[in-house]
N, C-alpha and C positions, 0 to 999 in steps of 0.2 A: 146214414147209420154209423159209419166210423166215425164222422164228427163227433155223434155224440158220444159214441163208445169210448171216444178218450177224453170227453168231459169228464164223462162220468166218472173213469177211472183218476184224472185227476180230482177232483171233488172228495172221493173216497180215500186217495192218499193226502189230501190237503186236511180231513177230518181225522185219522190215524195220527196224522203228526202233531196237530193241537193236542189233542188226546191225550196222547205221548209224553208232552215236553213239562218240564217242572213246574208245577204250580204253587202259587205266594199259601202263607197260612190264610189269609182270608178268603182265597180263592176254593180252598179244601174245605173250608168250615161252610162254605154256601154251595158246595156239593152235596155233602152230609147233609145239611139242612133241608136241600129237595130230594133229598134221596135219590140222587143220581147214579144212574145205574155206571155213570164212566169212574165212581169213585175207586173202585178198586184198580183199573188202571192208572188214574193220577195218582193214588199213595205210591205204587211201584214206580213210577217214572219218578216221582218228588225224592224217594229216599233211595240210599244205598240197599243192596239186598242186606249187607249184614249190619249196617245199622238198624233196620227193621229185624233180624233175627237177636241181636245183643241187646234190644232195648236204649239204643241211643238216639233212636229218630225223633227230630221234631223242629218244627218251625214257627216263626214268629213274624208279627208285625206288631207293632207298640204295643194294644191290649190283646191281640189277636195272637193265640197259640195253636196248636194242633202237634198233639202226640198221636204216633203210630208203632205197633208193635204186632210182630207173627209171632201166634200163640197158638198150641193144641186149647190150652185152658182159658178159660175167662181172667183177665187180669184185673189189678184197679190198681188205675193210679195215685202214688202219694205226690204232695207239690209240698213244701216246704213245711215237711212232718204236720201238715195236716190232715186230717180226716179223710181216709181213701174214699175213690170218687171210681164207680165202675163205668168199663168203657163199654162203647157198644161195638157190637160184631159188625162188618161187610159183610153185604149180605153174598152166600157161596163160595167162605173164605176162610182161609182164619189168618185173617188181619181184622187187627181192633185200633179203636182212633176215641180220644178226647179231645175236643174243642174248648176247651176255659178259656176265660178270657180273664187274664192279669190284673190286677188292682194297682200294685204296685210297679213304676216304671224306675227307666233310670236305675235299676237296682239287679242284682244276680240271687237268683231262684237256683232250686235243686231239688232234683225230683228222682223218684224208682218206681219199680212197681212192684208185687204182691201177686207174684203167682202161686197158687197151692199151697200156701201160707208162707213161702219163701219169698226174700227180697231178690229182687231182680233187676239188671240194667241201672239207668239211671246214670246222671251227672251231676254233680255239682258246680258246672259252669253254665249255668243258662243265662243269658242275663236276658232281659226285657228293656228296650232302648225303646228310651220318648219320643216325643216329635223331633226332638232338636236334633237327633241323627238323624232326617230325612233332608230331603231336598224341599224346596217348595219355590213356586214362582215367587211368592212374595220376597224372598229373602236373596239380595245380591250372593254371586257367588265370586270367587276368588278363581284366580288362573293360574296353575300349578306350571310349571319350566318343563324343559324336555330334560333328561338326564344332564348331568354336567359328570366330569370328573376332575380329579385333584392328583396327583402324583407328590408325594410326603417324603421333604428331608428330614426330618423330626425322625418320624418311621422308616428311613431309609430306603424310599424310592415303593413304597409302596402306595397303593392305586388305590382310592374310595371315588364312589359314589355321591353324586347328593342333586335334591332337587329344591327347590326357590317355590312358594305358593306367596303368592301375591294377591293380597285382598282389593275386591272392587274398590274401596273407598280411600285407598293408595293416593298418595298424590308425590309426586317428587319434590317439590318445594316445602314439604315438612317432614320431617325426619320421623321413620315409624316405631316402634318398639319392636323387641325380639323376641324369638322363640324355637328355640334347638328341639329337634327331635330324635334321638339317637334309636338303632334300625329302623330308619326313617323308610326303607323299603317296605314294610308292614304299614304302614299309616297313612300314602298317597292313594288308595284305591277309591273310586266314587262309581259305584254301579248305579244304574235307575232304580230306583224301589229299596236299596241292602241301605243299612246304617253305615255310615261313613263318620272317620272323624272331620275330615275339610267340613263335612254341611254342620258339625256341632261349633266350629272354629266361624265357620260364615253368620252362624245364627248369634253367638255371643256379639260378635263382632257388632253385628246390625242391629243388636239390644243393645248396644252400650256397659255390658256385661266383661268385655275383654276391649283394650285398646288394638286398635290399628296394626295388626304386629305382621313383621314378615317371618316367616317360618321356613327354616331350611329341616330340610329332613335328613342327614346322611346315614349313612350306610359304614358297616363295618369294612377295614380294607382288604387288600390281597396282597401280599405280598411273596407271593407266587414269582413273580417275575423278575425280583432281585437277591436270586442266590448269591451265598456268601459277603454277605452284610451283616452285621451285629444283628440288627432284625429278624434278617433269616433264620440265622442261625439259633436263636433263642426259638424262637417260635415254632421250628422245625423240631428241638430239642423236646419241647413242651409239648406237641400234638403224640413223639413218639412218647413221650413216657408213662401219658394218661391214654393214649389210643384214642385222638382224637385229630379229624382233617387240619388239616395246616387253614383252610378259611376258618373254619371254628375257632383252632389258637389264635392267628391272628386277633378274630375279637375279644379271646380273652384278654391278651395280651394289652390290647386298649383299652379295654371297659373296665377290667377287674383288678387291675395293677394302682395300687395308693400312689399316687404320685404326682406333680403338674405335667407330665407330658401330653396329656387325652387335653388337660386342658391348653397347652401350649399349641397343640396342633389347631385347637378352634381359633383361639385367638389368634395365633402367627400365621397360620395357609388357610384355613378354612374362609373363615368370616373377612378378611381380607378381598378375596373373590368376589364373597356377595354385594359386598359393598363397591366392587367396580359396578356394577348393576342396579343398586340402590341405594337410598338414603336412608341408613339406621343409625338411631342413637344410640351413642355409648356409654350412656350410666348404667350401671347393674342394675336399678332401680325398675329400667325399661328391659329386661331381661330375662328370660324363664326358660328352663331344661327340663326335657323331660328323658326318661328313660323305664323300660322295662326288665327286668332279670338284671343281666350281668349291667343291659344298659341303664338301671337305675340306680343301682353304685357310680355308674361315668357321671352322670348326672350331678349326684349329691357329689361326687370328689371336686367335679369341674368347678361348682361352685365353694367347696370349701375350699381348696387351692386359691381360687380366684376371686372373693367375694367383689372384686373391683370390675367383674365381667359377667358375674350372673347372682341375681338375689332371691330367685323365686325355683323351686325345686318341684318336679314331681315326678315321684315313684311308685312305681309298680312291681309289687313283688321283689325290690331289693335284694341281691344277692351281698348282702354285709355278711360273708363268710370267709373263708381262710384258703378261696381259689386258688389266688397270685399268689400266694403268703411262702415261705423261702425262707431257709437256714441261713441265709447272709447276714453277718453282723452288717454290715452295711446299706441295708436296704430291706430290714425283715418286713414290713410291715404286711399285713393281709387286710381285706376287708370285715374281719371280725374285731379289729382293732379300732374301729370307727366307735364300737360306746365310748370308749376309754377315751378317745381323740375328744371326742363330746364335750366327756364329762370333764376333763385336765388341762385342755389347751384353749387356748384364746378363744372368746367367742366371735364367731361370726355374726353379722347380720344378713340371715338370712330367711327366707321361710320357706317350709316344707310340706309337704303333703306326703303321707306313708299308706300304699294298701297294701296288704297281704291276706291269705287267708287261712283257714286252721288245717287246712288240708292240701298245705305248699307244703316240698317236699323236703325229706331228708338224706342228707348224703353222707354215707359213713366216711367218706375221704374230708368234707368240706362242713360240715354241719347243719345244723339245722334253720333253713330258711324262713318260719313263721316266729322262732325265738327269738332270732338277728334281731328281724323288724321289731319284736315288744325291746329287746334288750335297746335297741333304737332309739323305739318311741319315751322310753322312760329316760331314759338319755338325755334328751332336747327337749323333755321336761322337767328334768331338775334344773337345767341349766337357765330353766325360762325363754327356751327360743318359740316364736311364734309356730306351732306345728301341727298338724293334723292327722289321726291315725284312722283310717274306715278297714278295720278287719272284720272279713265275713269268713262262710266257709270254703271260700272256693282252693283251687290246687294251683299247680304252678302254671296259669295261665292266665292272659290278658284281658278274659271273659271282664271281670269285675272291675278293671281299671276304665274298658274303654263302656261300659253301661253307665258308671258314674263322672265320665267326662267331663260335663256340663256343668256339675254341682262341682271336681274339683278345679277347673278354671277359672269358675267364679270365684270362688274360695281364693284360688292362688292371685288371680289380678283384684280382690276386692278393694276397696277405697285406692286403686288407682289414679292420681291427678296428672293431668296433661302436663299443666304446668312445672313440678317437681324433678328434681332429680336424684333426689335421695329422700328417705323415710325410716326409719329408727324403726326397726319392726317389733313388737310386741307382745308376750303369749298373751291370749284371748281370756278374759275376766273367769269366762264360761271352764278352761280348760283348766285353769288355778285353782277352783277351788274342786275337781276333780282328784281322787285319788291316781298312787302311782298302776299302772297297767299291771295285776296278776293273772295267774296261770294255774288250773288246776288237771291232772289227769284225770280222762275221761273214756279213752276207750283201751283200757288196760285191766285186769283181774284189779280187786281194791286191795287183797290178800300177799 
């Protein structure tokens, strides 16, 4: 009898805990669809309590979504200003749930909902990620390094991060292309089942879509640990005056600063290292940066400073504004100075990819970050440089850079040859005979 007594009672706790623990969107949508009486407990295990009460809950797998929201009233959901869709009630609740199913992949959605004639909740960062964000048996994966670090006389003894992903199809007797990731700590993660960028990198890879590339990801420094240094001492000055952590300045201090030293440090300490450990080519040709916010100004600077060390750009939400930027006659320059750099100084050969969206943000100290990017995009296309602008609505977040991953890597390695080592890059027939990028106000009185 006790035996079984504490079968039982494990069985009972082994059932509570399935029960319990978060379930995928497809998993919730084939609840709902048998009407399972356990769904009301897996929407509350799946979501935050005040994501469910704010109207920001909801999950994804490729076409597969599921929104969830606590409601006194009957809500309906909007998905990308189209035509409200009412949800259905849990039954003995008030929690309600929509299950649509996406059309659109690879791309960032935005959705609210309509309660009592009010809008409510809602994001405009959802994106819907395709297969090429997942894992799959069929496709080799790459083996990411264990942490490394760097100690920078450049930045004066201060301390980065960075890790090495090494693709299966590696070989050390042929040298591979490259591929910078700056806050590379955001972009190593590979869970079972989540969208990853590695598995979009593994996927190009093994299509022939992107060449062989090793991929260091670093990370922004610390410079914590070398009081009274030139370094310090700026970067200490800089966090108290905007009221921001000395790790924060630090990265501005790298990222957001016009200058070759972000790119000095790749070329002189960084990439040095990786190449005691591998075999990469050193044409720019074979080369590509990416960067998000402050890190997709490092990006774009690294290569414009350097076009002899990187020729292929990709940014996310650019911060081309006037962070760094300083009363020094000697060094005024900020990041809002990049049109002007564009449109007046030598061209580079380079190519770029630009996203942002209409609803990245504005700062009364720095300016406006969706303007930079058009003031940008119109930029490097007067000038005729190869480039690409994908502005949606999203805000200042990496939602929309990392949904259309796939499409900007191919973009950015397209008609890549093995054999080459340089290529005269080109704007695209398609983008020439496109007008320049306008702006109209839209959610203002017109009065």
């Amino acid at each position: 009898m006790k035996i079984r007594f504490q079968f039982a009672v494990a069985a009972l706790v082994f059932t509570l805990t399935a029960q319990a623990q978060r379930r995928s969107a497809d998993e919730l949508t084939q609840l709902a669809r048998n009407h399972d009486a356990s769904l009301k407990s897996a929407i509350e295990a799946s979501f935050a309590p005040k994501a469910l009460r704010d109207g920001t809950a909801w999950l994804s797998h490729e076409h597969a979504f599921f929104f969830a929201l606590q409601s006194q009233s009957a809500p309906q959901l909007v998905i990308d200003e189209q035509p409200p869709v009412a949800m259905q009630r849990v039954a003995d609740s008030d929690l309600w749930f929509a299950a649509p199913s996406m059309e659109r992949l690879d791309a960032l959605h935005g959705f609210y909902y309509v309660v009592n004639g009010e809008h409510f909740g809602g994001s405009h960062d959802v994106p819907a990620f395709g297969p090429m964000h997942y894992a799959d048996a069929k496709t080799p994966q790459g083996t990411l390094s264990p942490k490394y670090e760097i100690v920078s006389k450049i930045y004066d003894g201060m301390r980065s991060d960075y890790w090495i992903y090494v693709p299966a199809q590696y070989r050390v007797d042929k040298p591979a292309a490259l591929m910078v990731f700056t806050d590379g700590q955001s972009h190593i993660k590979r869970v079972a089942n989540q969208p990853a960028e590695l598995n979009v990198i593994d996927h190009l890879i093994a299509a022939g879509k992107m060449p062989i590339a090793i991929c260091v990801f670093t990370s922004p420094g610390d410079i914590s640990g070398s009081p009274d240094t030139p370094t310090y001492r700026f970067v200490e000055a800089y966090a108290k005056k905007w009221n921001r952590t000395l790790k924060d300045s630090m990265r501005s201090t790298e990222y957001d600063t016009v200058s070759d030293r972000f790119a000095r440090f790749l070329r002189d300490e960084l990439l040095p290292e990786v190449e005691k450990k591998y075999n990469i080519r050193h044409d720019a040709y074979s080369r590509a940066i990416q960067g998000s916010s402050s890190g997709a100004i490092a990006a774009f600077n690294a290569a414009w400073q350097m076009p002899d060390q990187f020729s292929r750009v990709l940014s996310w939400i650019g911060t081309y504004t006037s962070i760094q930027w300083r009363e020094d006659p000697t060094n005024p320059d900020g990041g809002h100075d990049y049109p002007e750099k564009v449109l007046r100084g030598p061209k580079r050969n380079i190519r770029v990819w630009l996203q942002d969206g209409s609803n990245d943000q504005e700062n009364p100290r720095y300016g406006s970050w969706p303007l930079a990017n058009l003031r940008m995009a119109n930029a490097l296309k007067a000038q005729g440089y190869d480039f690409h602008l994908l502005f949606g609505d999203g805000t200042h977040n990496a939602a929309q850079g990392r949904a259309t991953l796939s499409q900007s890597l191919t973009w950015l390695w397209r008609d890549y040859d093995l054999a080459k080592t340089a290529q005269t890059f080109e704007q695209e027939e398609t983008e020439r005979a496109q007008p320049p990028f306008r702006v109209r106000v839209v959610n203002r009185s017109s009065e």
